[in-house]
Backbone as a chain_set.jsonl record, in Angstrom:
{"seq": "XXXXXXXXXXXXXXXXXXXXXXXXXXXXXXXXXXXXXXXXXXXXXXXXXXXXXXXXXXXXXXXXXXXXXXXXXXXX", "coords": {"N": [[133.548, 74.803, 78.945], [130.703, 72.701, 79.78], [130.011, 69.422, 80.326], [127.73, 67.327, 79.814], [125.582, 65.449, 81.767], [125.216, 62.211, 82.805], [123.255, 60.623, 83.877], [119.981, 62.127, 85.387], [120.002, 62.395, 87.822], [120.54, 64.527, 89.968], [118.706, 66.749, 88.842], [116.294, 65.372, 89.9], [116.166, 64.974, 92.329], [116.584, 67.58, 93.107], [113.452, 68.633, 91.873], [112.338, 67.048, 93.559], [113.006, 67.174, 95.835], [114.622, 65.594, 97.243], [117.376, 63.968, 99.491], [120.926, 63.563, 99.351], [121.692, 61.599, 101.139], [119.016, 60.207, 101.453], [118.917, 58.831, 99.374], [120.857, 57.409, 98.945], [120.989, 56.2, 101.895], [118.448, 54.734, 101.196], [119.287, 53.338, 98.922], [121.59, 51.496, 100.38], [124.246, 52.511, 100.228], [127.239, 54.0, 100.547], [127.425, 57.597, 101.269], [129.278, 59.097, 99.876], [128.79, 57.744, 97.418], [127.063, 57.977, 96.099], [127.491, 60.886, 95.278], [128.955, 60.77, 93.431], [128.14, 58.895, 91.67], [125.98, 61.06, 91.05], [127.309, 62.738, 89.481], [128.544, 61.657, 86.901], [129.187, 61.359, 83.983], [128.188, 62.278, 80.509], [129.712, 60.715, 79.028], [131.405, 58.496, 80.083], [132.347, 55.912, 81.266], [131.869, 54.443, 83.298], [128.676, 53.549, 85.538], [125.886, 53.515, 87.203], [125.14, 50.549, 88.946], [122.703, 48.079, 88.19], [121.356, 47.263, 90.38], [120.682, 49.028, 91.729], [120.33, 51.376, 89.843], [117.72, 50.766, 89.53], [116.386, 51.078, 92.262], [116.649, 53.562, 92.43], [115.303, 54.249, 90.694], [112.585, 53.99, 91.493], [112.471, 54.925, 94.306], [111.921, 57.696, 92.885], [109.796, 57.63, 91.032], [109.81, 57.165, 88.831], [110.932, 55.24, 85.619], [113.626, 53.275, 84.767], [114.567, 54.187, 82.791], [114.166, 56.716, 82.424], [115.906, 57.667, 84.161], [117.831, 58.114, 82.579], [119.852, 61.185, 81.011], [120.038, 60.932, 78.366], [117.38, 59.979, 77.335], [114.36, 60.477, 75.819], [110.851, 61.503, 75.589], [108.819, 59.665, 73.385], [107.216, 60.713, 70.387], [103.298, 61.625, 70.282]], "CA": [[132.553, 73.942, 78.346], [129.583, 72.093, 80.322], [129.72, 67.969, 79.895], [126.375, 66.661, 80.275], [125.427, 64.218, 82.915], [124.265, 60.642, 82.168], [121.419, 60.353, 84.651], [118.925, 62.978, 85.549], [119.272, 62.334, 89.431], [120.685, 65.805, 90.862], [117.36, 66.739, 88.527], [115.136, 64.996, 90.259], [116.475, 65.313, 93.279], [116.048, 69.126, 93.445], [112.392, 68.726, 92.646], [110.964, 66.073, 94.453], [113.249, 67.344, 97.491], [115.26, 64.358, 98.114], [118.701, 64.164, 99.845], [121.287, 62.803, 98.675], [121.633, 60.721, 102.398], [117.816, 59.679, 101.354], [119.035, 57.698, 98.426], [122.505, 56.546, 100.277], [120.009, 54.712, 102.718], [117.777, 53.715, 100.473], [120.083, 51.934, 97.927], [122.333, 51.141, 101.188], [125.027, 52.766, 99.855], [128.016, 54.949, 101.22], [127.038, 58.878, 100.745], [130.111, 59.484, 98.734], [129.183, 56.454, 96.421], [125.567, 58.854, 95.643], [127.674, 62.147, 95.044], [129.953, 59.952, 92.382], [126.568, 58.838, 90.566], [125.629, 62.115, 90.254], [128.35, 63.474, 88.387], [129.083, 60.813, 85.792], [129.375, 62.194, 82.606], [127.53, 60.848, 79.314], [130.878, 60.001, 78.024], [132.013, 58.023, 80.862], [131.944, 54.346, 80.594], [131.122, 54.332, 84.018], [127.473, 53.743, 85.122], [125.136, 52.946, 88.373], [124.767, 48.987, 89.277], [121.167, 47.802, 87.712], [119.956, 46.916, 91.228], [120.621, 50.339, 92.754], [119.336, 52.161, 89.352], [116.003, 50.14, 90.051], [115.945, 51.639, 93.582], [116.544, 55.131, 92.636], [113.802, 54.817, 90.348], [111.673, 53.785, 92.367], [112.446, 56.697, 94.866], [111.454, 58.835, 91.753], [108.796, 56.86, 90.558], [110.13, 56.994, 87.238], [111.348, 54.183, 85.084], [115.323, 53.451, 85.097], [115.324, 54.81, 81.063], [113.543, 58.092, 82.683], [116.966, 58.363, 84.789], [119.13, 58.691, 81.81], [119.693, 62.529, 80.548], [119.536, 60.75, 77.098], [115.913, 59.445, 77.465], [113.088, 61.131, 75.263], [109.793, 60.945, 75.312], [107.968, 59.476, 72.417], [106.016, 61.955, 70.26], [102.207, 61.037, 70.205]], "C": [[131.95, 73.045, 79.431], [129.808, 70.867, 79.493], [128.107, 68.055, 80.432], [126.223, 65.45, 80.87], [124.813, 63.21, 81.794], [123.039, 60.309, 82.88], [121.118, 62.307, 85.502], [118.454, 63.397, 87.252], [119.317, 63.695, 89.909], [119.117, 66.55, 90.51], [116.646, 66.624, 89.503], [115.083, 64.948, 91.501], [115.911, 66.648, 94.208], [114.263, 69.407, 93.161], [111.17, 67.797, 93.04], [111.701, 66.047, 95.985], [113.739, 66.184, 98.548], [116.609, 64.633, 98.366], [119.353, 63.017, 99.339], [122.08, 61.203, 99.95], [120.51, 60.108, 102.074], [118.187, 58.512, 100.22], [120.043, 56.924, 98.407], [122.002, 56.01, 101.106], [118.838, 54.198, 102.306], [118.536, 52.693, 99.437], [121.044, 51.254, 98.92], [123.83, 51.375, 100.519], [125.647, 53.881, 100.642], [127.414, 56.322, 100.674], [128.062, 59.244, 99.325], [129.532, 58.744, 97.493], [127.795, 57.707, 95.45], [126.59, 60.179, 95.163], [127.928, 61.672, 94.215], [128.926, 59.668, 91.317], [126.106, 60.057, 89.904], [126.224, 62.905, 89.072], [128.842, 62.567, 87.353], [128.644, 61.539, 84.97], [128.983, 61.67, 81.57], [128.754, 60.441, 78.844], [131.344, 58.946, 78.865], [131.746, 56.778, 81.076], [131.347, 54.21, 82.274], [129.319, 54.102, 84.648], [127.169, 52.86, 86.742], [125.011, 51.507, 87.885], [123.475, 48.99, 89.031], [120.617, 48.236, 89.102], [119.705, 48.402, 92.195], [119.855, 51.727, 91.763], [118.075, 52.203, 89.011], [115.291, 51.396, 91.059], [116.002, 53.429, 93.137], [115.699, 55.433, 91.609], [112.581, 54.579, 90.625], [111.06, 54.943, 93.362], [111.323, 57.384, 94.501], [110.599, 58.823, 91.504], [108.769, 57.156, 89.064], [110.397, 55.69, 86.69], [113.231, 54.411, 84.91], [115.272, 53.954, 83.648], [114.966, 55.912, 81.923], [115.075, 58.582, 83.596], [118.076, 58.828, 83.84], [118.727, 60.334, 81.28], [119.15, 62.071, 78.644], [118.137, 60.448, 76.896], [114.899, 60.674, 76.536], [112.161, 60.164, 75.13], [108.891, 60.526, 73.805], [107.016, 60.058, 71.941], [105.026, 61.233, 70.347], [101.713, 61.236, 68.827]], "O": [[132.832, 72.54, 80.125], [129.839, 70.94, 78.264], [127.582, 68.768, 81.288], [126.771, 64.443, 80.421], [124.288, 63.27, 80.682], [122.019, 59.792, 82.425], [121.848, 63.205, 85.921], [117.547, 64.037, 87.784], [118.249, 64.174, 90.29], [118.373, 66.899, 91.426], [116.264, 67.63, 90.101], [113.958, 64.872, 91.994], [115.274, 66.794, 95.252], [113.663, 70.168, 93.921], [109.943, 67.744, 92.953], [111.365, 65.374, 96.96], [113.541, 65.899, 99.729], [117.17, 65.448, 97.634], [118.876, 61.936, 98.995], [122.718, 60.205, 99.615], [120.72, 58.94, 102.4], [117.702, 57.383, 100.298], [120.071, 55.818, 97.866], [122.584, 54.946, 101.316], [118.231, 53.325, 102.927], [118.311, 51.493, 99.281], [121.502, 50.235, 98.403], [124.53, 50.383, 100.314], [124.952, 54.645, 101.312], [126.867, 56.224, 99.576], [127.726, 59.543, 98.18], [129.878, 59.247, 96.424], [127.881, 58.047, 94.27], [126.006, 60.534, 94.14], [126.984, 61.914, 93.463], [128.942, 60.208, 90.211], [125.878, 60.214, 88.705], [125.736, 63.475, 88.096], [129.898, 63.006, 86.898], [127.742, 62.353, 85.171], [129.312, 60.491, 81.434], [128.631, 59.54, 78.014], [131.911, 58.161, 78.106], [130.533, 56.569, 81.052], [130.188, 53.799, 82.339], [128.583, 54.73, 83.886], [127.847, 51.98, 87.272], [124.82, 51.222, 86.703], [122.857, 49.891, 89.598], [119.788, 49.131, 89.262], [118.851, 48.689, 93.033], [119.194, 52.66, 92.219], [117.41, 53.085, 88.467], [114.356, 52.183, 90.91], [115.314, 54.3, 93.671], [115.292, 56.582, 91.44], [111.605, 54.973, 89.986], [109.996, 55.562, 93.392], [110.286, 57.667, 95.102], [110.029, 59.912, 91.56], [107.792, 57.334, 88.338], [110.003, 54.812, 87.458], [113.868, 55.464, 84.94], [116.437, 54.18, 83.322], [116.067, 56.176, 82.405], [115.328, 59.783, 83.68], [118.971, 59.631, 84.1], [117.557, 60.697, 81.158], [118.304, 62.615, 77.934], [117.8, 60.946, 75.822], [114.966, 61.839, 76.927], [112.168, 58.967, 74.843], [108.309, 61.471, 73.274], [105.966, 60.157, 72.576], [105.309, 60.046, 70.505], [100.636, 60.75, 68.481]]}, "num_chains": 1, "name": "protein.A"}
């Protein structure tokens, strides 16, 4: 069985072609600390620090809800 992630980064990662060293020196964070983010699990009480899930949506140029896997868009 497949858990489902809580944020959308490895996503967005793969296509806007960012490393995961690119967002480990942009949030000034250890590399490991970025692999660990990626893999959180929606169940996992765990969860990125506000000021670093700012910066990695920034990166993105998304909004920090747009990083969660839960996030939908609003029908029109």
């Amino acid at each position: 069985m497949c858990n489902k992630l809580k944020y959308r980064i490895k996503e967005l990662m793969r296509v806007n072609k960012i490393t995961y060293m690119d967002i480990a020196t942009k949030c000034q964070v250890h590399l490991m600390t970025v692999y660990k983010w990626v893999k959180i699990d929606e169940n996992d009480t765990t969860s990125i620090p506000s000021d670093s899930l700012k910066k990695i949506a920034e990166i993105f140029n998304v909004t920090m809800e747009e990083l969660y896997t839960m996030y939908e868009v609003p029908a029109n």
